[in-house]
N, C-alpha and C positions, 0 to 999 in steps of 0.2 A: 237588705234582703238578698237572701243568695240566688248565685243564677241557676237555671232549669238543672231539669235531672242529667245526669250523665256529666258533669262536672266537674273534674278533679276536685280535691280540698285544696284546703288555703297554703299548705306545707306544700302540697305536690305542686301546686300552680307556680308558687315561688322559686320551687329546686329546677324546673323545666323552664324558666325564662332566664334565669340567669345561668344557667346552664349554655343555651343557645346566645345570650348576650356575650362570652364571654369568647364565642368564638370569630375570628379575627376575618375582617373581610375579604372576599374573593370577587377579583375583577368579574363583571358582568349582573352580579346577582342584583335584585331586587332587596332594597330595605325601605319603610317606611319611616313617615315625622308622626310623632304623639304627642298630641301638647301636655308638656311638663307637667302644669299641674294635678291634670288627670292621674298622670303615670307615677306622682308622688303619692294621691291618694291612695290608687290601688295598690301602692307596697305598701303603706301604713295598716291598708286592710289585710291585705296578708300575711304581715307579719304579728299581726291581733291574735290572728287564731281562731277568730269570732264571726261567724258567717254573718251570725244579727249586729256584728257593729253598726255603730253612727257613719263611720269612717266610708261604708259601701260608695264606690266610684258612681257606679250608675251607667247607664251608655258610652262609649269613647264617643268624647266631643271636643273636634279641635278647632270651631268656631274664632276661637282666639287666634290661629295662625293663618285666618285669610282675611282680604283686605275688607271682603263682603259675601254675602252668603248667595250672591246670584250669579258672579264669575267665579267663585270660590281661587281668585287670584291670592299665591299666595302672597305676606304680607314680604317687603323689603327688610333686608337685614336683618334679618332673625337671628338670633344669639343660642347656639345649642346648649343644652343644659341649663337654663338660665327659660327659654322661651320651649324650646322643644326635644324630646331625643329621638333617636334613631332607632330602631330595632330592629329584626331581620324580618324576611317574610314569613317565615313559619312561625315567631312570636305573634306577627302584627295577626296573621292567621287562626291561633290560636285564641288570642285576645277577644277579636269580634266576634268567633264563635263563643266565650263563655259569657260573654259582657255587652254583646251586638256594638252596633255603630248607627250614629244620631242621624235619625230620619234625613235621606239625600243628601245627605257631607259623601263627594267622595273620598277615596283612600290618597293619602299623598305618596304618592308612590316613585320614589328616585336609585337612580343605580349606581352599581357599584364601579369605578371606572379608573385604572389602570395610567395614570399619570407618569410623568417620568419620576422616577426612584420615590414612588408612592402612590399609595393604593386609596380611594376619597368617595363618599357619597355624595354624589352631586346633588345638590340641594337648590340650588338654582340655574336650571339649565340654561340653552344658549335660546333666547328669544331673537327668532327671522323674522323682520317682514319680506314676504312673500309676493310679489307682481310680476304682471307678463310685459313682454317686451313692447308691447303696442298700446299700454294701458299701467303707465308708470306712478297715476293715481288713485289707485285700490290695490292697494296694499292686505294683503291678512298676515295676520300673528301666528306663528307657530313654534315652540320648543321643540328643542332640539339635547340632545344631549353628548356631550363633546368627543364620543366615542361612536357616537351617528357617524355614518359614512356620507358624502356628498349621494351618494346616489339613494339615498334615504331621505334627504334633499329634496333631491329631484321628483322621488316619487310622490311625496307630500304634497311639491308642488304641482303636478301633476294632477294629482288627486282634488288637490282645492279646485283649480279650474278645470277641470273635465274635460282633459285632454284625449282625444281620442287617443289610442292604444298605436293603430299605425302610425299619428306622427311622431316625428322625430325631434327631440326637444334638447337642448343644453343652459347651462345657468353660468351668467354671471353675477360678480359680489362687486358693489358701489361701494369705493372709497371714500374716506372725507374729503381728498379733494376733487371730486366731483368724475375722477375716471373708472372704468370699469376692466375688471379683470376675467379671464374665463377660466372657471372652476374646471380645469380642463381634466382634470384625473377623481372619477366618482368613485374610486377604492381609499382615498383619502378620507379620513376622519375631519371633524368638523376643529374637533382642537388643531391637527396639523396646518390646515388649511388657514388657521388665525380669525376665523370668524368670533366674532363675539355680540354681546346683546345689541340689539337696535341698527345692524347693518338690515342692507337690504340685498334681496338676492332677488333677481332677473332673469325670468325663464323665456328662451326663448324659441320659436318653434320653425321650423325649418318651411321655407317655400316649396309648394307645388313643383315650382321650377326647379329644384335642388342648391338651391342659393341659399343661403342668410339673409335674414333682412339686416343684418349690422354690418353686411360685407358689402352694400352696394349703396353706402347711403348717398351719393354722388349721382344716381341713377335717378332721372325722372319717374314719379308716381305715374305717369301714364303711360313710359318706357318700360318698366316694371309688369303694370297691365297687361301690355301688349304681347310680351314676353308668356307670360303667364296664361294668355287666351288663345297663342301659337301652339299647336297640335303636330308635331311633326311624329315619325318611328323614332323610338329610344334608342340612343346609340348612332346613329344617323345626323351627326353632330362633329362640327368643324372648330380646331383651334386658332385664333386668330394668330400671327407670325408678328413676336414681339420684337423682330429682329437678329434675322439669323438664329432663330430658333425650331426651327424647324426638323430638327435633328431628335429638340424636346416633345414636339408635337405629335413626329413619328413615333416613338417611343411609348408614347402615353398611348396613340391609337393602338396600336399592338398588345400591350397590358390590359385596355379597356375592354377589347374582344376575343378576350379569355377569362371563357364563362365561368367556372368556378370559381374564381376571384372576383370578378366582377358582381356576382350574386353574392356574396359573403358580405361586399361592402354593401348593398343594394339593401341587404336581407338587415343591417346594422352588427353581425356577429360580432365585428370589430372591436364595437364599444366594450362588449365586454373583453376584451381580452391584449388592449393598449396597455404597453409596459412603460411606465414610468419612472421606470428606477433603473433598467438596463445602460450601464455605463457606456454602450458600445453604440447603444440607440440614441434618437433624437428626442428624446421627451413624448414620442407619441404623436410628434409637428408631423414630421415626414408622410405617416399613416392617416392623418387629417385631412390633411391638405389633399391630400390624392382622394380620400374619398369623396371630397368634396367636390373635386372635376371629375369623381365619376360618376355620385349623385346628379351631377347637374348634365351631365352628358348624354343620361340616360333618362332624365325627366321627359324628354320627348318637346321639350317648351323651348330649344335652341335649337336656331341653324349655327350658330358657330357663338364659343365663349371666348372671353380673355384671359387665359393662364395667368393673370399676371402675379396672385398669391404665392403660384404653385410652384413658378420660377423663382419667387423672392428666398423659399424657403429652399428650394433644393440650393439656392447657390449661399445662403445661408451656412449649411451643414457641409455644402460639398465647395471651396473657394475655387476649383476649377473650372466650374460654368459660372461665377459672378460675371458680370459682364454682358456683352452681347458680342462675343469672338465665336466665330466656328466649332465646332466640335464633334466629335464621334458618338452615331445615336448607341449605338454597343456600351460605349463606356458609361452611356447613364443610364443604360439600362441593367448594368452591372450594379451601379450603384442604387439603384430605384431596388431592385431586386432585395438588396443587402441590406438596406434601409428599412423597406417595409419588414425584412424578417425581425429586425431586432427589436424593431417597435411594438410588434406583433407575438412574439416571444414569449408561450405560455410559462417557459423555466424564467422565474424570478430570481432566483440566486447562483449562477455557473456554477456545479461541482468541478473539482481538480479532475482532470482525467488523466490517465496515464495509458500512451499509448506501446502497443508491444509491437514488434516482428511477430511475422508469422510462425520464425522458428520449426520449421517442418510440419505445420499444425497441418489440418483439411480447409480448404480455399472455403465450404461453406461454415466449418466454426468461425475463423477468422474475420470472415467477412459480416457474419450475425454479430459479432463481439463490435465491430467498428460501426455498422450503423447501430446497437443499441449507445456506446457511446456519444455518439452523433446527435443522438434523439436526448439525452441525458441533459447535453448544452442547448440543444436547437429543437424545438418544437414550435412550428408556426404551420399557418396556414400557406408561406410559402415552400418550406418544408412539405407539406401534403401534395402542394402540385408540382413543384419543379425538380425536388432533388432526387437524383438517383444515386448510383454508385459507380463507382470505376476499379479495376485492379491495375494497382501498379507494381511491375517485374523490374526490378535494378538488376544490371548482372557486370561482378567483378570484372575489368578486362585480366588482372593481373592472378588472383589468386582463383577466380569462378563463384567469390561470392553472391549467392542468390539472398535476395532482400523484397520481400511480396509484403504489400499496404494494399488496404481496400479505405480508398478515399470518395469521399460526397462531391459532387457538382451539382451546377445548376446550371449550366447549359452547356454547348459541346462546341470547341474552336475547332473549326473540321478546314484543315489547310486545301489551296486550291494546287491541282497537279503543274507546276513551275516549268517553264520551257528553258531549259541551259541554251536558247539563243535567244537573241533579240536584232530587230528591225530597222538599223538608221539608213536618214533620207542624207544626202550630201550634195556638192558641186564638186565636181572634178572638173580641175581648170589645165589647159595643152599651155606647154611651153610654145609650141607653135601658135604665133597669132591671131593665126587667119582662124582656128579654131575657138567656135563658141565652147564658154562653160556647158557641161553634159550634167545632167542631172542624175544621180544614182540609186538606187535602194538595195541594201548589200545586208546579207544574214550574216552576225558576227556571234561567236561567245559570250555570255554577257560577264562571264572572267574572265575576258580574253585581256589585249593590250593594244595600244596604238598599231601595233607593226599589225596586226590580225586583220584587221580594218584594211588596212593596207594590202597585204597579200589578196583578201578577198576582192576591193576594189581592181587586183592588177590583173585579174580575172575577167572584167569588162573591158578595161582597156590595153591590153599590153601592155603597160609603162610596165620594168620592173618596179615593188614594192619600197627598196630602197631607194629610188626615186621620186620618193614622195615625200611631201609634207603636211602637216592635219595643222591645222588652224582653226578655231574658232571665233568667230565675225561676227562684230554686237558695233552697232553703233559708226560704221562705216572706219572700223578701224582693228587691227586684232585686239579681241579680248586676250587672248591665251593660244601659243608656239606649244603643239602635244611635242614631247619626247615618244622614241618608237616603245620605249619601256614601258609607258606609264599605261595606268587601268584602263581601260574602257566606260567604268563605273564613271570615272570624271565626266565624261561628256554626259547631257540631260539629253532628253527625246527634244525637247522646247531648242537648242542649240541650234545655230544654223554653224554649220561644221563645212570648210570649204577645206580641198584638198589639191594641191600643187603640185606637177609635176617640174622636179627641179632638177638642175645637172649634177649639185652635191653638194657638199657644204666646207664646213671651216676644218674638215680631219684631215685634208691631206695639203704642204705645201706648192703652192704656184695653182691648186684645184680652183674649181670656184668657188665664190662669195656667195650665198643669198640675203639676198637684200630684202627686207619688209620695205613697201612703198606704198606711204598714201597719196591719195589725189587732194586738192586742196584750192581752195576759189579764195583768191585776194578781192576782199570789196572795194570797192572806189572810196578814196579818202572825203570825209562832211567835209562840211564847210568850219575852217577854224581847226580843224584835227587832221594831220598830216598824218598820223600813224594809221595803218591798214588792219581789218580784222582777217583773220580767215577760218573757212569755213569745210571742214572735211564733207566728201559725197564720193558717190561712188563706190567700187569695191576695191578692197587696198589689194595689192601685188605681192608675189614671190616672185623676186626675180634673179636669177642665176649672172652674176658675172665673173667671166674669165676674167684670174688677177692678172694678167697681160691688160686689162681696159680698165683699171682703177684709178682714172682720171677723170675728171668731172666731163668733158669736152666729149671721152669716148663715152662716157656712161650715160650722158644726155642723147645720143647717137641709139645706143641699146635700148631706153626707153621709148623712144618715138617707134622704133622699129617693133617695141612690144606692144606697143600703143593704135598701130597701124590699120587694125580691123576699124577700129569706127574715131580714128585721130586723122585727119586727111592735112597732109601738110601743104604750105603753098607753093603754088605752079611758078616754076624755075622761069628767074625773070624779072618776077612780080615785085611791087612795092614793098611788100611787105618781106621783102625774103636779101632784100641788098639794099645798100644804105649807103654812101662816102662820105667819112669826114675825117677830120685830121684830129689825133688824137697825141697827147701828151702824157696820159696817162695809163698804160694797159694793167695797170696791177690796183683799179678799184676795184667795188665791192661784188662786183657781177663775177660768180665763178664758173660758169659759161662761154665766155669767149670764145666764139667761133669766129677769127676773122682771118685774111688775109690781108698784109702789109708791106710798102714801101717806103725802106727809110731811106729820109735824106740825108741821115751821118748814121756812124755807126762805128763804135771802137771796134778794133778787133779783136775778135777773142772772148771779151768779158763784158761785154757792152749789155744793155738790157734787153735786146733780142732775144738776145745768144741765155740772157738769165730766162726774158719767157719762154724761150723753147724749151731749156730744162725744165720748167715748170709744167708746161705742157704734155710733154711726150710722156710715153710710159713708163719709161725708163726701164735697170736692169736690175738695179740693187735693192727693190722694193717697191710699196703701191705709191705713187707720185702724192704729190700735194698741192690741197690748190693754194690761190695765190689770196691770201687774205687781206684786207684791210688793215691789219696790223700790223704785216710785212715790214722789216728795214726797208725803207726806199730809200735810192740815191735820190738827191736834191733836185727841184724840177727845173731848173734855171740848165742842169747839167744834160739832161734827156734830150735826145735826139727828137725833132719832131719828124710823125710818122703820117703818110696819106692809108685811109684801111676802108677796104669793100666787107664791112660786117655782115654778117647775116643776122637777121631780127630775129629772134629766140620767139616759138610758140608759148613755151611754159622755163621755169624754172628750177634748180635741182636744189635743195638745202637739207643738211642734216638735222635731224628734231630728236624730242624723245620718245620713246616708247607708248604714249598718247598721240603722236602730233597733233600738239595744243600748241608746244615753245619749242621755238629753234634752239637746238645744242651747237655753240658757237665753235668753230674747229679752230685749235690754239697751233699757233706757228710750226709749221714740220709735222701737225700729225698726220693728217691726208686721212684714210680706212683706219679707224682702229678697229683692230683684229683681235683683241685681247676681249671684246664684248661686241653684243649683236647690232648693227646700228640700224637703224631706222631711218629712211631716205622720206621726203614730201615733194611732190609735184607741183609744184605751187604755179595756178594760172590766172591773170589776168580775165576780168570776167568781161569784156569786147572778144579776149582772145578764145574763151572759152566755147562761146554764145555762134564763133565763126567756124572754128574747127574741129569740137568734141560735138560729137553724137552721140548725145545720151540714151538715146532710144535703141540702138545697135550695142551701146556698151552694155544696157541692164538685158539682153539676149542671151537666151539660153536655150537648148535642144533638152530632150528629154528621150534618155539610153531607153533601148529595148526594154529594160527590166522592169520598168515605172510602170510598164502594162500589167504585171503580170503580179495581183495582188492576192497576198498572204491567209486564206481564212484560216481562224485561230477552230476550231475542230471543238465543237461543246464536247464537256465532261458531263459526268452523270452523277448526281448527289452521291452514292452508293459509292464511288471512286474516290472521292474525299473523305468520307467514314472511312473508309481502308485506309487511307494516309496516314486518319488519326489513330490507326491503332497498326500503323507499322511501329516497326523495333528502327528507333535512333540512336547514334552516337552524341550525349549530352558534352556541350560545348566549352570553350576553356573558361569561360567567362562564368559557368555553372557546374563545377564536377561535383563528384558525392563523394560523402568522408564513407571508406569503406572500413568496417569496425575491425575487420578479421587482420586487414592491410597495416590499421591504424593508420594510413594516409588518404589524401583526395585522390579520385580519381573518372578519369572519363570514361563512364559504366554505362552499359548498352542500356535503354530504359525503353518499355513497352505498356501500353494501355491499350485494356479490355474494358470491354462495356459487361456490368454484372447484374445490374437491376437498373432500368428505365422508369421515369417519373411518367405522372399523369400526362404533364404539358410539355411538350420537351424541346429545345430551345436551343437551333441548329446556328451559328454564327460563321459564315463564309468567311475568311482570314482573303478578304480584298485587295488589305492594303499590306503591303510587303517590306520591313524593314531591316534593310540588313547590312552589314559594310560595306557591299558591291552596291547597292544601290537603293531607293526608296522609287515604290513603284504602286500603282492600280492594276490588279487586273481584272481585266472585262472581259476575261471568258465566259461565256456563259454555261452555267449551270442548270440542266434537267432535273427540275425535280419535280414527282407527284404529284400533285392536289389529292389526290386518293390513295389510298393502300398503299403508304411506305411501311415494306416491314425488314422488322429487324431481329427479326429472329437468328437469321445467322450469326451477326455479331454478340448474340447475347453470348459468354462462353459460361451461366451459370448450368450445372446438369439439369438434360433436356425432363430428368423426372422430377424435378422442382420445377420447371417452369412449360409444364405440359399444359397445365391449364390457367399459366395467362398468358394475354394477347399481348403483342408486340406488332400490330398493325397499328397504325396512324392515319389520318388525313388533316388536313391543311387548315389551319386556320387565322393565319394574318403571316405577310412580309412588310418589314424597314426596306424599302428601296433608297439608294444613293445611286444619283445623278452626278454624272461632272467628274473632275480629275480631283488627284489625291490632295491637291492647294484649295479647291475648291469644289461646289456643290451642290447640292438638292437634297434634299431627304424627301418620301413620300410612304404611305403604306396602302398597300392591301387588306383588306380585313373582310371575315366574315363574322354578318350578323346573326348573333347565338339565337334570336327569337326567328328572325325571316327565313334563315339559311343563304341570304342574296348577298352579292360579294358589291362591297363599294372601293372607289377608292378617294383617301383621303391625302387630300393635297391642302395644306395648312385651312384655311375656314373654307375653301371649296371641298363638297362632299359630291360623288356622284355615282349611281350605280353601273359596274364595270362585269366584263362576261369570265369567264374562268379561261376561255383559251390567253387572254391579255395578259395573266399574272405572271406568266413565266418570260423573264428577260434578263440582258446581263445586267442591270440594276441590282435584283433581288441582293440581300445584303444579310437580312437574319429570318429566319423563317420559323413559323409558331407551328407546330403539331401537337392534335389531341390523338389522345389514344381512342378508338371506336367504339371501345366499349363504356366508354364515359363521356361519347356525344349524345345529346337528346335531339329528339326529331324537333324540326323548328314549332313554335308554337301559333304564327300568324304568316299571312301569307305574305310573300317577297312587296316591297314595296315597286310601287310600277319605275317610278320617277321619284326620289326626292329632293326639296327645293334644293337649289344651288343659290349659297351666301354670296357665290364669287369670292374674291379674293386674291384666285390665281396663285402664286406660286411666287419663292422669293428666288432670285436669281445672285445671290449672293450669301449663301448661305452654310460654307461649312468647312473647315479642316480637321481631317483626321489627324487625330495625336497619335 
């Protein structure tokens, strides 16, 4: 029987289905299953010609291709054209309207879906079971189809359990063997992703407290609670110090109380717009992970978290914070900055840009042309708050080539105004004995040279400058003899730098000698061990000898009489100062000899006397020599015996080397070698030490007029180092610019203007100072605002473009660094975007702090919002909150 009125015929109905059968599938669309045999009847019917055929189909009923009529699952493995066909929606559409469809069967309806190098209707899609993270046995069923996206996923799941709208939920997929993965990227299709029928996928929903329940499974369920039942202000939250990280904590506090940012991750906007595929980015970790210590930062449910994710991953992606070594909070905030942009990164695919010279253009074409490029590559949200614009002016020195770019930043290296002097402490030690070392503080050039130092010091004391010698004294012995030539830059502030006044040195003949001399303590020989150690103390000597006394006998003479202030020789007379005995040998190993002698034979002329006297005396022809142990001796059977009133030596004279650690043994005939610097040792007996050095008089020192009179370094003003950064420099040999016009490099005057200001703007104090002359901190400090910095001036875009917008600012977090440029502190300032109360965060201690506090020479980078994009706070200043303790790490940082 035919169907209702309005019906095509049996000709029309068959030229319009195969009509649209014939046309070829398109990714996306809807086609329907018809069970076979129906769909052979109703062509047999149609092509009858016969409305009253026998052949009439009847309702479509595809009873046949489900397993049952009450899940109407369809049945496994179905065979097309054989069990069923496919048709498009507008057939399957037409069909039911002239032929209906069998009471409560619904429509099997599968899509069209876009495989690789093939186009397929998926006829049996991807079946998930579906559970929550807390409840891994209740499972639901759902299809899925492999051009589903994960976040279609997610919403299903969502949807089955009745997640509220505010939380915040993610899905992992259970492997066979039993580990679980996270579906981290929801713009992913369900094919890419490798899911297939009967996996299970894991939704799971984010803590109160900002945590995961999968990140803390190490955490007591009543540590957990407690956590979660704590109430503190959001944001009001301390990072615990993983060790020498502190540099990361600061850094993050700074980031975290900058509002716009911190609301965007708060808000979740993130989720949607994690780039996955940016070659440049981390996978979207970098962006995670940070939301994740700021979700939980600003839960309100911590006094203080463990970074310890957050570090895995930055040193992960970045290999120069893996570790727990010191480091510069700047550089990771460089890199936090650059990281979150690319992960973040609404451009999916880099276009080529191609950049031009200004070419004579107008500074505002130019400059509209470089940020629309900018934006072409870079679209983020940290784009929105940080980046502004800069002009930069090349100018030829050679030819007057001008070369104008308008380039993007994100925060501004604003240099500190450099003093061309600097401050060393010294000793200046008198040739004259009786005088104590004088302590100095002399301004020198910090280009200057040894001699400068010198001239300046001759200034306190009369010596002339040529009269002097710089030494540097580490270790009771010279590290390092300055030449008058060398830098200044070599000596450190940390040196203890003594300085000499001597009679002269090794340039002129017959002039004096300086001698380097240490002091040195011989130990009483153990038991069983004849050999002595010794022991440097004391502060070693410059000392001047006339080559007329370059005999050991005269030289021992010159030292005691330098020694003189706190050396007390013994009272003429005394035991210890005269001795008689009769001696057969005067040319042992002692090359001191001080004695007087009568012999009882004696050749004439050339007898051994008459050889020690030669040996002894000063002679004419050169510096003497003493009389070694090695010496030819005449035979002792031949030697005259001698009666001798010795004098008992307080200390001893030996040549050593350049450490005295080891005696340098003097080889037959050499006496002084002149040809290199030698180094003399005082070597004492420690009875003898203990009776006649005074230690207490020798470590004596005065302290010169000038030690009174201390240096303050004069604060600059924030606004003085903006002007630095946009003076005109001479670019250095180490960096010239190829000049196009020149066709060579060259050193071209370069200047930066400020052209357009970001929302947050992000001021970096250039602290630490690295340069060939030296590596330095400085701790000038720096005045800057809490309220109304404005920068109007330095903007140099025309004042009728930028008449109505603001270029005020006020304050909203400082990185502080403590400590010297080896080492450190990190801390921050911050203000809270809800209270408006300023705390300060010192690694897991938080504490609220008054605004006159914040300005110090610590400050190190400082955060400004623009005013017209602060909101008044929304709850009132917290009075008190709690303090985790923690305190502060005391080792914690070197600047790269």
């Amino acid at each position: 029987m035919a169907a209702a009125g309005g019906v095509p015929g049996l000709e029309a109905q068959r030229r319009e289905v195969e009509a649209a059968e014939q046309r070829g599938l398109r990714a996306g669309e809807r086609w329907y299953l018809l069970e076979n045999h129906w769909y052979q009847q109703w062509k047999e019917y149609v092509e009858s010609g016969d409305q009253n055929s026998s052949s009439f189909p009847g309702h479509i009923n595809n009873s046949e291709l489900f397993e049952d009529l009450e899940s109407f699952r369809l049945k496994e493995r179905l065979v097309e054209s054989e069990e069923y066909v496919l048709v498009p929606e507008d057939v399957w559409n037409k069909l039911v309207s002239w032929y209906g469809l069998e009471h409560d069967q619904p429509p099997i309806e599968r899509k069209v879906v876009e495989l690789p190098s093939t186009q397929k209707v998926e006829v049996y899609p991807v079946e998930l079971y579906l559970c929550q993270h807390n409840d891994l046995d209740s499972p639901v069923t759902a299809p899925f189809s492999r051009v589903d996206t994960i976040d279609a996923v997610l919403q299903e799941a969502r949807g089955q359990f009745e997640v509220p709208p505010e939380d915040e939920t993610r899905l992992w997929v259970k492997n066979s063997d039993g580990s679980c993965e996270r579906l981290r990227n929801i713009h992913m299709t369900v094919l890419d992703a490798c899911l297939s029928t009967g996996q299970v996928v894991i939704m799971e929903t984010r803590n109160k407290d900002g945590t995961w329940p999968s990140s803390r499974p190490h955490i007591m369920r009543n540590s957990v609670e407690d956590e979660e039942l704590y109430r503190g202000q959001p944001g009001v939250c301390g990072l615990t110090n993983l060790g020498n990280t502190c540099f990361m904590n600061s850094a993050f506090q700074c980031l975290s109380n900058v509002p716009p940012l911190t609301e965007y991750f708060l808000n979740n906007h993130y989720l949607g717009e994690l780039n996955f595929s940016n070659p440049l980015g981390m996978k979207g970790e970098i962006a995670e992970a940070y939301a994740d210590l700021v979700k939980q930062a600003w839960s309100g449910h911590h006094r203080a978290i463990v970074p310890r994710m957050f570090k895995t991953k930055v040193g992960h992606f970045a290999s120069q914070f893996l570790g727990y070594q010191q480091h510069d909070a700047q550089e990771l905030l460089s890199f936090l900055l650059d990281g979150l942009h690319e992960d973040l990164n609404r451009v999916k695919r880099k276009e080529y840009v191609e950049l031009r010279d200004a070419a004579g253009r107008p500074d505002e074409e130019v400059a509209e042309e470089a940020w629309r490029n900018h934006k072409r590559r870079n679209d983020s949200i940290i784009v929105d708050i940080f980046h502004g614009l800069f002009k930069s002016t090349l100018v030829c020195p050679a030819c007057g080539k001008v070369s104008v770019t308008f380039d993007p930043f994100c925060y501004l290296s604003a240099p500190l105004p450099v003093s061309q002097e600097r401050t060393m402490e010294l000793f200046f030690v008198y040739m004259d004995p009786r005088r104590k070392p004088q302590q100095h503080r002399v301004v020198v050039p910090k280009a200057g040279k040894v001699l400068d130092l010198c001239i300046a010091l001759a200034k306190h004391t009369g010596v002339p400058a040529e009269q002097m010698m710089v030494a540097d004294v580490f270790s009771h012995r010279f590290y390092k003899l300055y030449q008058a030539d060398e830098a200044l830059s070599c000596i450190l502030d940390r040196d203890d730098i003594f300085v000499y006044e001597v009679a002269g040195g090794l340039a002129e003949p017959g002039g004096a000698l300086v001698l380097p001399v240490y002091l040195r303590e011989r130990a009483p020989p153990r038991d069983g061990d004849p050999g002595y150690g010794v022991v440097l103390f004391g502060h070693p000597l410059l000392v001047s000898v006339p080559q007329a006394q370059l005999s050991w006998d005269a030289l021992y003479g010159l030292l005691l009489e330098r020694l003189s202030r706190y050396v007390r020789p013994p009272e003429s007379g005394s035991e210890e100062e005269e001795e008689e005995s009769e001696e057969e040998d005067l040319y042992g190993p002692q090359a001191n000899g001080l004695s007087e002698c009568e012999e009882e034979e004696e050749a004439p002329g050339e007898g051994p006397a008459s050889q020690a006297k030669e040996g002894s005396s000063g002679g004419s022809g050169g510096p003497p020599t003493p009389s070694p142990p090695q010496a030819t001796l005449p035979p002792t059977a031949n030697r005259p015996k001698r009666k001798c009133r010795r004098r008992r030596l307080l200390f001893t004279v030996r040549p050593v080397n350049a450490n005295g650690t080891s005696e340098r043994p003097a080889l037959p005939g050499e006496g002084f070698a002149l040809h290199a610097q030698p180094y003399i040792a005082i070597d004492w007996d420690s009875d003898m030490k203990k009776r006649y050095y005074d230690e207490e008089e020798a470590e004596g020192y005065v302290k010169h007029e000038c030690m009174g009179h201390v240096q303050r370094r004069q604060p600059v003003k924030l606004r003085e180092c903006v002007e630095l950064f946009t003076t005109v420099e001479t670019l250095e040999e180490e960096n010239p610019w190829y000049c196009p016009t020149c066709k060579r490099h060259q050193l071209a005057t370069k200047k930066l203007d400020l052209w357009a200001l970001p929302e947050v703007l992000i001021i970096h104090l250039k602290r630490f100072s690295y340069t060939r002359l030296a590596r330095e901190k400085l701790d000038t400090l720096v005045e800057f605002p809490i309220r109304d910095l404005d920068f109007s001036d330095f903007i140099i875009k025309p004042r009728a473009d930028v008449a109505s917008a603001p270029h005020k600012y006020d304050l909203i977090a400082v990185s502080n660094h403590y400590g010297s440029l080896r080492d450190g502190h990190y801390t921050t300032f911050a203000r809270n975007k809800d209270s408006g109360q300023w705390f300060y965060f010192d690694d897991s201690s938080v504490s609220p702090v008054a605004e006159a506090q914040i300005e110090s020479k610590a400050a190190y980078v400082l955060f400004y919002q623009r005013q017209d994009r602060i909101r008044p706070p929304r709850t009132a200043p917290c009075p008190r909150p709690p303090d985790a303790g923690g305190g502060c790490c005391s080792d914690s940082m070197e600047v790269d």
